[in-house]
C-alpha positions as a Python dict, from the first residue, in 0.01 Angstrom:
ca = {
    (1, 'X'): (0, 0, 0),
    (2, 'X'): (63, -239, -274),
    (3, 'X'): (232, -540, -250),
    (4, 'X'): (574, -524, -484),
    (5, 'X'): (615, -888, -535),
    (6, 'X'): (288, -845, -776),
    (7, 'X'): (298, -581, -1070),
    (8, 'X'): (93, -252, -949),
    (9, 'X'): (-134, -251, -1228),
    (10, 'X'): (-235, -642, -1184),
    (11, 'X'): (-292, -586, -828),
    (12, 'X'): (-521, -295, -910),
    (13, 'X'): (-694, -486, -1212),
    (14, 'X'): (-790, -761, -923),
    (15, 'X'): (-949, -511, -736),
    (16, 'X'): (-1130, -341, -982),
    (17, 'X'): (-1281, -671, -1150),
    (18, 'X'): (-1358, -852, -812),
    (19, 'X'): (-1590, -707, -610),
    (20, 'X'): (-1550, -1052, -345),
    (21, 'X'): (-1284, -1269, -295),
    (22, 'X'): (-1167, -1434, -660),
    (23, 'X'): (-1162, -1827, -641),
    (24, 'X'): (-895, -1791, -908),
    (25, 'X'): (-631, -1548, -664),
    (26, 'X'): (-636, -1863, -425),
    (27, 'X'): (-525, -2077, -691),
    (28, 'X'): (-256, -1897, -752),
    (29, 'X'): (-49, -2034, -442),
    (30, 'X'): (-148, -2391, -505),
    (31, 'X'): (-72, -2354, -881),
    (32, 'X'): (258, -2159, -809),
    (33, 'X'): (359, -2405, -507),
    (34, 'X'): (283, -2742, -697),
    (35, 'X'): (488, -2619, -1016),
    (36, 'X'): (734, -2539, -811),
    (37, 'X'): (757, -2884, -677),
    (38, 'X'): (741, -3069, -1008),
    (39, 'X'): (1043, -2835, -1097),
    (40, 'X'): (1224, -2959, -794),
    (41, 'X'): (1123, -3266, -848),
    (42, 'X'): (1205, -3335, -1202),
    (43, 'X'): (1566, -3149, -1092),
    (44, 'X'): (1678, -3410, -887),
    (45, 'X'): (1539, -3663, -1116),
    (46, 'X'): (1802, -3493, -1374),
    (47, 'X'): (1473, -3463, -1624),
    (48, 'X'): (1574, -3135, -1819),
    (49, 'X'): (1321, -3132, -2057),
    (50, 'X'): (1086, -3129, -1796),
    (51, 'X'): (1206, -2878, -1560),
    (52, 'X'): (1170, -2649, -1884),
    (53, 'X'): (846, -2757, -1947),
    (54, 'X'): (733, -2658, -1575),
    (55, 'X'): (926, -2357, -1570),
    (56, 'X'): (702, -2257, -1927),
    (57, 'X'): (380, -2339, -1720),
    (58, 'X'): (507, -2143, -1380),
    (59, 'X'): (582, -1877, -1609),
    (60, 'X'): (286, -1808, -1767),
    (61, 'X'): (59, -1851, -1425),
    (62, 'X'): (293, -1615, -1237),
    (63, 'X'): (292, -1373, -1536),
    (64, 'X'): (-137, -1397, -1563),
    (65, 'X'): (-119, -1262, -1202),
    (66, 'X'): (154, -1015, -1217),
    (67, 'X'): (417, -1211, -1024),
    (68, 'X'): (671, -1094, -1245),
    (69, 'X'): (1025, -1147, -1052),
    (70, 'X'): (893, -1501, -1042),
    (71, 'X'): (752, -1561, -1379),
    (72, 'X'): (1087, -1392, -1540),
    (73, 'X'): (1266, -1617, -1333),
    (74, 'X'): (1064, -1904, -1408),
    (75, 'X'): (1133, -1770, -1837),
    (76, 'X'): (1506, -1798, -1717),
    (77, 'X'): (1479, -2111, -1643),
    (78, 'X'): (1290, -2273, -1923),
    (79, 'X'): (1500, -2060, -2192),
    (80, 'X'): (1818, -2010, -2094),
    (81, 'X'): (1955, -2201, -1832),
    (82, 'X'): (2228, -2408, -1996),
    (83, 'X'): (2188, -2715, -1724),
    (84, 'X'): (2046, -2847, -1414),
    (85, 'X'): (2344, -2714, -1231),
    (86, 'X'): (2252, -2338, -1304),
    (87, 'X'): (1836, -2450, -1256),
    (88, 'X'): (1979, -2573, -898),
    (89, 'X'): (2153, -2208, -871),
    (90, 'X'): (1847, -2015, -959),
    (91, 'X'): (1608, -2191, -712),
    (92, 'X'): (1592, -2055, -377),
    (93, 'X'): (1543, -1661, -566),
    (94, 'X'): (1253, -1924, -755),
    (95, 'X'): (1090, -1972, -437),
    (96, 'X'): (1168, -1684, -249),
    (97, 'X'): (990, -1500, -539),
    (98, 'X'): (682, -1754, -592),
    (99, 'X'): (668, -1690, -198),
    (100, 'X'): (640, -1325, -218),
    (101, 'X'): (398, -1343, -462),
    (102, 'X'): (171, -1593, -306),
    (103, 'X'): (193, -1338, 40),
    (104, 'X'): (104, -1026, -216),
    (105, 'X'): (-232, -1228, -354),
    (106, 'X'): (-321, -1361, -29),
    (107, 'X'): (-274, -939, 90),
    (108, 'X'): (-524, -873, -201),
    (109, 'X'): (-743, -1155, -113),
    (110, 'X'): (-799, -1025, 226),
    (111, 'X'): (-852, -717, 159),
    (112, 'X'): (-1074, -783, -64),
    (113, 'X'): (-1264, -1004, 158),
    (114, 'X'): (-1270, -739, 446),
    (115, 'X'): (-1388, -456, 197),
    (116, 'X'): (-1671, -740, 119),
    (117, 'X'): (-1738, -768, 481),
    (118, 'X'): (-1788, -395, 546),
    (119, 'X'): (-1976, -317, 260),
    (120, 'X'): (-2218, -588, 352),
    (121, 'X'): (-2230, -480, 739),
    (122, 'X'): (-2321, -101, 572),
    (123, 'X'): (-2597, -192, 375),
}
């Protein structure tokens, strides 16, 4: 089964171009997580500008990996969100979605890291 926090045909893109684990799919959680934080932190720092200019670059890293609840989410934010009140509003369905996603590439990881394993112990 495919894991619906990531868009089906992503998911099955990663699996048909890596044939072992991607060094890119695990920086997908550390990218994701530490844009999530300079959202955060810029939010409580009241820096609007540069909530929407984290939001653009979670967006697009989310969107490159088929995250898309998070990366439309994250195009929310950096578009239309009218303050820091409504960013504060849209946050925990921010990181409940950047969390699902990281859980769906870390699925694909493994997997593709076991189908590594066994094809190796076959040969």
């Amino acid at each position: 089964d495919l894991p619906c926090a990531i868009s089906t045909s992503i998911c099955l893109n990663l699996e048909t171009i890596c044939s072992a684990p991607n060094p890119r799919l695990a920086m997908f959680s550390s990218s994701c997580w530490g844009q999530f934080s300079q959202i955060n932190r810029y939010k409580k720092s009241r820096q609007v500008t540069a909530v929407r200019r984290s939001a653009h670059d979670l967006k697009s890293v989310c969107a490159q990996f088929g995250a898309i609840r998070a990366s439309e989410i994250a195009r929310t934010m950096e578009a239309e969100l009218p303050d820091l009140e409504a960013v504060k509003a849209v946050m925990p369905a921010l990181k409940d979605s950047v969390e699902n996603a990281a859980t769906a590439i870390q699925q694909v990881q493994d997997e593709l890291a076991a189908g590594n394993r066994s094809g190796r112990s076959a040969a």
